[in-house]
C-alpha positions as a printed Julia matrix, in Angstrom:
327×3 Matrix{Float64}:
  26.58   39.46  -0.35
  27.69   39.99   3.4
  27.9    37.71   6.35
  25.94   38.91   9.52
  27.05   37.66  12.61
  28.51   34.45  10.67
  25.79   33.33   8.63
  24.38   34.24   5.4
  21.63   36.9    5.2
  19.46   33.83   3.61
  20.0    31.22   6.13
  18.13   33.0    8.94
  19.45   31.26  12.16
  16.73   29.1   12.89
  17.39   26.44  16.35
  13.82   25.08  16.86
  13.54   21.13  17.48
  10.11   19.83  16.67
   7.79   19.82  19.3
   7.09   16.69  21.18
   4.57   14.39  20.52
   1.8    14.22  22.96
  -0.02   11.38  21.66
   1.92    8.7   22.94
   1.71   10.4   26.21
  -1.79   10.7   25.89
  -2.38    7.15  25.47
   0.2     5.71  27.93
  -0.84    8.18  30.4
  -4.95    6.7   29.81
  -3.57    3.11  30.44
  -2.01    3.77  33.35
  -4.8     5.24  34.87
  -7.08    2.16  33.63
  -4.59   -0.13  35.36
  -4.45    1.66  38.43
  -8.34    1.79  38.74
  -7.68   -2.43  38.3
  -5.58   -2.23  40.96
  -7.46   -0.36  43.58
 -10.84   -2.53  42.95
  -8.45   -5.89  43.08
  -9.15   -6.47  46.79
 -13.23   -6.32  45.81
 -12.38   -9.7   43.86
 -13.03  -12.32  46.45
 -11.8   -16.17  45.67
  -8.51  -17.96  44.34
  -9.51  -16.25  41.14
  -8.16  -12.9   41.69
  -4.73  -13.28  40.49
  -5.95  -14.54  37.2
  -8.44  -11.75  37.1
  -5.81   -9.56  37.48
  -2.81  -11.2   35.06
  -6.21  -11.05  32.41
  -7.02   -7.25  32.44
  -3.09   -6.36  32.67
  -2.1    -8.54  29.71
  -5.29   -6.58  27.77
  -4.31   -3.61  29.04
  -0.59   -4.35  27.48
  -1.48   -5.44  24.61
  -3.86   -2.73  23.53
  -1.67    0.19  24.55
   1.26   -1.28  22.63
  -1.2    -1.84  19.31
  -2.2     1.57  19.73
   0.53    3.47  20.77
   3.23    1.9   17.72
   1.11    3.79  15.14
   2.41    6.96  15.97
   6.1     5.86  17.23
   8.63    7.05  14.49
  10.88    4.21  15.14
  10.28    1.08  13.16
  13.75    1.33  11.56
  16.49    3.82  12.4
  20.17    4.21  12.4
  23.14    6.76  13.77
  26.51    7.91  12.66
  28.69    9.79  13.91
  30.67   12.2   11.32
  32.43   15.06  10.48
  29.86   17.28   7.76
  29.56   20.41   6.61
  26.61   22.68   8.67
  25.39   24.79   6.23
  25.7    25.29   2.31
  28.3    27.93   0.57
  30.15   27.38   3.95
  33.26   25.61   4.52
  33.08   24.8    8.15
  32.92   21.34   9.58
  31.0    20.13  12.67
  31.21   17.09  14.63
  27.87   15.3   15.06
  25.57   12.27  16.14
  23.22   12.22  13.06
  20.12    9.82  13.27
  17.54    8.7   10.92
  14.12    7.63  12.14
  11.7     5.83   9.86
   7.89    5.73  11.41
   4.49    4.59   9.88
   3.73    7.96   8.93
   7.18    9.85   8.38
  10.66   10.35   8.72
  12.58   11.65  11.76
  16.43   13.13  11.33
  18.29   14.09  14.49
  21.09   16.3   14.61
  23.26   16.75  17.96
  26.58   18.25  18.02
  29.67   17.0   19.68
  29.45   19.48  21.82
  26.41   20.78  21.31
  27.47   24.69  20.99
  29.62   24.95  17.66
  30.72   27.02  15.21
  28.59   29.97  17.73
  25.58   27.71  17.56
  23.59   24.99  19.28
  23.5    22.33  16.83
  20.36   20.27  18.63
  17.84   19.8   15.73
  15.13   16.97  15.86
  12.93   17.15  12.64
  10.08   15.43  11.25
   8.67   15.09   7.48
   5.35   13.34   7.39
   3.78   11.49   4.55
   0.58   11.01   5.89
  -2.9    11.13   3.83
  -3.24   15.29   5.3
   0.3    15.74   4.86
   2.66   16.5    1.75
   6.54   15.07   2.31
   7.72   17.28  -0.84
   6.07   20.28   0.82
   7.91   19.64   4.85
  11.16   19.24   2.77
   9.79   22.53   0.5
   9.82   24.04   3.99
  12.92   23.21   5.43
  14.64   24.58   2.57
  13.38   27.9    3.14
  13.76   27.68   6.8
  17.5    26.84   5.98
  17.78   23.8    8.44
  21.72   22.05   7.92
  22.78   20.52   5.49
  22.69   17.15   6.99
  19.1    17.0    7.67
  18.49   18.11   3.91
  20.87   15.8    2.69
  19.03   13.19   4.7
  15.33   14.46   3.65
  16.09   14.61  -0.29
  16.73   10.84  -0.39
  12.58   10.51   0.64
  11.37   13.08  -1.77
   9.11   11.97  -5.02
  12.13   13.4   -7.27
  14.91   11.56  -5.03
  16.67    8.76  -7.67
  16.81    6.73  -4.52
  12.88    5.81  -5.27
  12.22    4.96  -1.66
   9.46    7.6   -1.03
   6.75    5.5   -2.43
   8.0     1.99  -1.11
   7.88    3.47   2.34
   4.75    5.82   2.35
   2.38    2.48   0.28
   3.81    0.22   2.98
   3.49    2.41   5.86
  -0.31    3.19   4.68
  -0.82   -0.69   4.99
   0.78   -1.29   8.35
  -1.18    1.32  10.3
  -4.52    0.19   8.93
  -3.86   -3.49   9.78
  -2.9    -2.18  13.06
  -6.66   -0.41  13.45
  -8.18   -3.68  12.36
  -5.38   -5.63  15.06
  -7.11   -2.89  17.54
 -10.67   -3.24  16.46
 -10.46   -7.35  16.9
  -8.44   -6.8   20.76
 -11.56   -4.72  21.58
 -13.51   -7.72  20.16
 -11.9   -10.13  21.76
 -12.1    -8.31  25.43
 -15.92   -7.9   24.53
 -16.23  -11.8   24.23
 -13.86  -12.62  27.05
 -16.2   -10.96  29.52
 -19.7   -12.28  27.83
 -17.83  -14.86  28.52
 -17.59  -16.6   25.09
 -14.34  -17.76  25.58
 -13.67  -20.27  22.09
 -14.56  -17.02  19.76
 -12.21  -14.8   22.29
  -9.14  -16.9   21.49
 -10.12  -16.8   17.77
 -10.1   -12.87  18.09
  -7.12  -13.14  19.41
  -5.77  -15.4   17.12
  -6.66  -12.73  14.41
  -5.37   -9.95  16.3
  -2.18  -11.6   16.15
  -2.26  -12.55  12.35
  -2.98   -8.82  11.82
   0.2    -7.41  13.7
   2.67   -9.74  12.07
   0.89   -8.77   9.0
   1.65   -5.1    9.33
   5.16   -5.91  10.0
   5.81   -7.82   6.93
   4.21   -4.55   4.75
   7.13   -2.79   6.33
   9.81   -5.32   5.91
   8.6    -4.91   2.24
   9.85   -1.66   2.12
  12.72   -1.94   4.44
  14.26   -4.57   2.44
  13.82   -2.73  -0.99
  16.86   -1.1   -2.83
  18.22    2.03  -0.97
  20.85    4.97  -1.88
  23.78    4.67   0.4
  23.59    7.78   2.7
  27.27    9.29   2.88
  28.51   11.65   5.21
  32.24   11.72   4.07
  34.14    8.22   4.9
  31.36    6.87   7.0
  28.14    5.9    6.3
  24.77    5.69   8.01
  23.55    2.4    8.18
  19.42    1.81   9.68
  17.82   -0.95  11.0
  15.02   -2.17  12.93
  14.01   -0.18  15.79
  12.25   -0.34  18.95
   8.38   -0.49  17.47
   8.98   -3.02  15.34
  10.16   -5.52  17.9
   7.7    -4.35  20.2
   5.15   -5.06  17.83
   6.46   -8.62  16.82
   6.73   -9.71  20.73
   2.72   -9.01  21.41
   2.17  -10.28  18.06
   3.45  -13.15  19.11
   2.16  -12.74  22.66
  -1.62  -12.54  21.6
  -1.01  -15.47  19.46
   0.08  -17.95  22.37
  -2.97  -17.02  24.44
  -5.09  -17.42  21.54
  -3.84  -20.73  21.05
  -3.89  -21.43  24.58
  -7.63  -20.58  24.8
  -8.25  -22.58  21.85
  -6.35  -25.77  23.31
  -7.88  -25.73  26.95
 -11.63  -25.07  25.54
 -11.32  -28.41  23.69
  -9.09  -30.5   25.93
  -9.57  -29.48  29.33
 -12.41  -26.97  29.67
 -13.11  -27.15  33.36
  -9.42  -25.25  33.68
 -10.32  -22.52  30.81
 -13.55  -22.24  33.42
 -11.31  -21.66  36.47
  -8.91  -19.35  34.37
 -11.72  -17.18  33.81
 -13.65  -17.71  37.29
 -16.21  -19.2   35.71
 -16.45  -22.49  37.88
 -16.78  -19.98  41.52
 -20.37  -18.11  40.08
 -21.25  -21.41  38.89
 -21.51  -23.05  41.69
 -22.81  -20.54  43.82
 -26.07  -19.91  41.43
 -26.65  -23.88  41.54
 -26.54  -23.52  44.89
 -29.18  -20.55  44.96
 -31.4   -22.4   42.51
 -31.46  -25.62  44.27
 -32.01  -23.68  47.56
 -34.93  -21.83  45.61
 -37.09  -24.58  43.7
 -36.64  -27.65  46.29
 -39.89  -28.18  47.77
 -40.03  -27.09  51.68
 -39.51  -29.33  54.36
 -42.75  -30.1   56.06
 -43.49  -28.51  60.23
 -43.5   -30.89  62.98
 -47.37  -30.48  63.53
 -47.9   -31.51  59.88
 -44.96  -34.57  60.14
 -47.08  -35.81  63.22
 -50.48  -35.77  61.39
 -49.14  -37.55  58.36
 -47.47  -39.56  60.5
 -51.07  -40.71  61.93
 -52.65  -44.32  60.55
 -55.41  -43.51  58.06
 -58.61  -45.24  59.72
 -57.38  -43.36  63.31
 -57.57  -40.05  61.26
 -60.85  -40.93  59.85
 -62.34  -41.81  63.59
 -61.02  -38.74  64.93
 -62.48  -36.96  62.47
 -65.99  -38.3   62.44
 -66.07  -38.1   66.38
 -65.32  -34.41  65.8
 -68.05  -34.34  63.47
């Protein structure tokens, strides 16, 4: 067995970071275009009721990117070290690296960026993903990585997920993260709900759509602090070890969790204690008065002419000479 150009003939030299997600951009990018339409129709809204018209359809707009977008964000929990491994297997050299785990809904993301990036005549910059989704197999990404030969690290890293791991997290965190995204569709399905009602306007059964949008998104994140607060193999890269914990999409998601609960609750409390300003919240009280207006301009009877004011005005037994002298 012979080394070619430093690497074993079975660890083909293989560099590739996974692609990049276009989803999220996808979805962020549709937003963004939905708010700007908002704001280029905001002078059309005449009345003191065009701020809250506006603050309304950007605080939907927020909250249903953010419920849609955290189901494909791979970082609920994650964690970085920084450490001196080995690269590859039968070899003895040692590279300095940041190393990061990335636990999603649907998946596990390792990073692997050298310090410096060009080592051991390499670019260590690796960014792969194993997905346990319903269409995916986690056993066969990490099947695949083995033959691809990615480092060590990101093996070492991917092993402790697997179905045959001791660790016993694969199943914790795939059940868990199953159960998170589908309360998240529901938390979706009842926003859409609640914008339908908003705008009917049926404004007591909006806040309760709210109310169980919110219920929904803290559900989802305590299936995932489930799993997050199971038992876990320590993950050790020689002295140091990686340590995770909660990342960006997790506080995201409890912050408009908690978000769509205060408005719900806020819609709930003004529609029983002081409706009239629920009503002005939602420009309700503006068209309101301005079709009583219309009606009452509409059905009132008409005012009599002058010619016909004068004749009624006209004794009765006068009219009734005048008319018989006509006669």
């Amino acid at each position: 067995m012979t080394l070619w150009n430093g690497s074993f003939p079975f660890y083909p030299i293989v560099n590739t970071c996974f692609p990049f997600d276009t989803t999220q951009a996808v979805i962020v990018s549709v937003f963004l275009s939905m708010l700007a339409t908002l704001i280029i129709i905001l002078p059309g809204i005449r009345g003191r009721g065009r701020l809250f018209w506006f603050l309304r359809m950007v605080m939907g707009l927020f909250v249903g990117a953010v419920v849609l977008t955290i189901q494909f964000t791979r970082d609920w929990e994650t964690g970085w070290v920084t450490a001196n491994t080995s690269y590859k297997s039968f070899s003895c050299a040692l590279v300095n690296a940041d190393i990061g785990l990335h636990i999603g809904l649907a998946g596990v993301n390792i990073t692997l960026v050298g310090n410096p990036v060009n080592q051991v005549n390499e670019t260590i910059n690796y960014n792969e993903h194993f997905a346990w989704s319903f269409n995916a197999d986690y056993n066969h990404s990490y099947s695949e990585g083995l033959e691809r030969g990615l480092p060590s690290p990101i093996l070492y890293m991917a092993e402790k997920f697997t179905t045959q791991s001791p660790c016993s997290v694969h199943r914790q965190y795939r059940i868990s993260g199953h159960y998170a995204s589908l309360t998240l569709w529901m938390a979706f399905c009842t926003w859409l709900l609640s914008i339908l009602l908003f705008s009917m306007p049926i404004l007591l059964y909006g806040g309760y759509m709210l109310l169980l949008t919110a219920a929904l998104m803290l559900f989802s994140l305590l299936f995932f602090f489930t799993a997050r607060n199971a038992s876990k193999c320590p993950i050790q890269f020689g002295p140091v070890s990686l340590k995770t914990d909660y990342g960006g999409s997790f506080w995201l998601t409890l912050v408009t969790g908690l978000l769509c609960l205060l408005l719900g609750l806020g819609v709930i409390i003004l529609n029983s204690v002081q409706p009239e300003k629920l009503r002005l919240v939602f420009n309700l009280d503006e068209g309101k008065g301005e079709e009583d207006e219309v009606w009452d301009k509409s059905y009132l009877p008409a005012e009599p002419s002058s010619s016909a004011q004068d004749v009624l005005m006209v004794p009765l037994g006068e009219l009734c000479e005048v008319t018989t002298t006509q006669l």
